[in-house]
N, C-alpha and C positions, 0 to 999 in steps of 0.2 A: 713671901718671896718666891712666888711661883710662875711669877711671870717674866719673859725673858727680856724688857725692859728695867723691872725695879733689880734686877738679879747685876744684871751688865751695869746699871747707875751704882748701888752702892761697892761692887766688886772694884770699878774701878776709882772711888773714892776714896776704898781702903787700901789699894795699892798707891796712890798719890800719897798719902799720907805715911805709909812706909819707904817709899821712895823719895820726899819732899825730907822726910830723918837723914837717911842718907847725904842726902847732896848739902843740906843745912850744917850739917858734921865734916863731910869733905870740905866745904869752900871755911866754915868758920874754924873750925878746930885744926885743922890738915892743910888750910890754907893750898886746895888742891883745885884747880880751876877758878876760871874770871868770871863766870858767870852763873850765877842761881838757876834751877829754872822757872823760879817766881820772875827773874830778870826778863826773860824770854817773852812771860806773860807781860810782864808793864810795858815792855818796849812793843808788841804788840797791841795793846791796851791804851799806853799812854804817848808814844813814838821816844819812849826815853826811860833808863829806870828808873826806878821808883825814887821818891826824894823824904816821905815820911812813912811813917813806920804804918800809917792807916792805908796808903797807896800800897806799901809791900803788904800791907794782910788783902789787899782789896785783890790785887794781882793773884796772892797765894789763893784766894776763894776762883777766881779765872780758871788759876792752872787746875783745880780740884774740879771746875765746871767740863774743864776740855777734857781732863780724865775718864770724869764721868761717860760724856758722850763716847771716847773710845773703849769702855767697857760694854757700851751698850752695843756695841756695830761686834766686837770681839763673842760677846756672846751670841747676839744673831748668827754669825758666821759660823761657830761651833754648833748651830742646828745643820748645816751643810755638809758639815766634814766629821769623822770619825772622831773620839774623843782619845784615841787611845795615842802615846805619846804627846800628852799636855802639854808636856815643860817645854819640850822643842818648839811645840806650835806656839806657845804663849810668848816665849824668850824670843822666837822669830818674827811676830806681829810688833815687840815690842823696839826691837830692832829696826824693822822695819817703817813703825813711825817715827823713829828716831832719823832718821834717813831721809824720809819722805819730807819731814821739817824742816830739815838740815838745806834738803835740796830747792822745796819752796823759798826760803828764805832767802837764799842765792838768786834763783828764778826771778825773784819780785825783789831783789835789791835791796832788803830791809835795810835800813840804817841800823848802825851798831851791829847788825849779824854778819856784816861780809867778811870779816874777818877775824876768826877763829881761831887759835891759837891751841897745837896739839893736844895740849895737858885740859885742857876745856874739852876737847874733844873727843878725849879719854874719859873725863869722868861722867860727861853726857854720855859716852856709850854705854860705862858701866852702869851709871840711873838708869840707861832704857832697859838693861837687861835687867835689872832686879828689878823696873816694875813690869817688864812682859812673863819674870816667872810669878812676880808675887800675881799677875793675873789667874794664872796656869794654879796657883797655891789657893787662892780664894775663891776659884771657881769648886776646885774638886773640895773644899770645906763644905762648901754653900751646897751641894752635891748631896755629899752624905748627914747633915744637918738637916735639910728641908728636901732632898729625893732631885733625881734627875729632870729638866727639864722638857715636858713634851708642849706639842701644838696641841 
């Protein structure tokens, strides 16, 4: 894990999967928002949600693949910029593509996304921000377990 691909792929696989607890727990347990964001994935994926339980694991491997990718582009970018205040930077990328989502999705008229309803909106922001610190948390692991990343 020395490279700043495999480091940024599984970094942000393990934060999808602590993030994907979360949001699994608020919509089933806490009944706290309309929508998964495995939901996001299949309506992306499939133009509707999911309908069996192999479509929702197919979507949940989606959302764990787009994770990936944005672990990877999070870690490049931290070759650029100072490492020191992680959490802020990480929580604010992660914000940041919560936002960025939010606003394509509007942009490009997605069916099923135009309209959102607070409490959904709420707990998508709170997902984004535990997975932009758990990025911030897995990176500085991945750090001190296998050493800073250079070029």
């Amino acid at each position: 894990m020395k490279d700043f691909f495999t480091r940024g792929l599984v970094i942000g696989i393990l934060t999808a999967i602590v993030e994907s607890c979360y949001t699994l727990t608020a919509y089933y347990v806490f009944r706290f928002g309309a929508l998964r964001y495995l939901d996001y994935a299949a309506i992306m994926i499939y133009g509707q949600k999911s309908g069996t339980l192999i479509q929702s694991v197919f979507a949940q491997l989606g959302y764990f693949f787009f994770s990936a990718f944005l672990g990877i582009v999070f870690v490049y970018l931290l070759h650029y910029i100072k490492r020191d205040n992680m959490y802020l930077k990480s929580w604010f990328y992660g914000v940041l593509v919560w936002f960025a989502v939010y606003s394509l999705t509007m942009l490009y008229k997605v069916p099923l996304l135009l309209k959102i309803d607070f409490e959904t909106s709420l707990n998508n922001f709170i997902a984004s921000s535990i997975w932009g610190l758990g990025l911030g948390f897995f990176y500085q692991l991945m750090d001190k377990k296998f050493g800073s990343l250079k070029n």
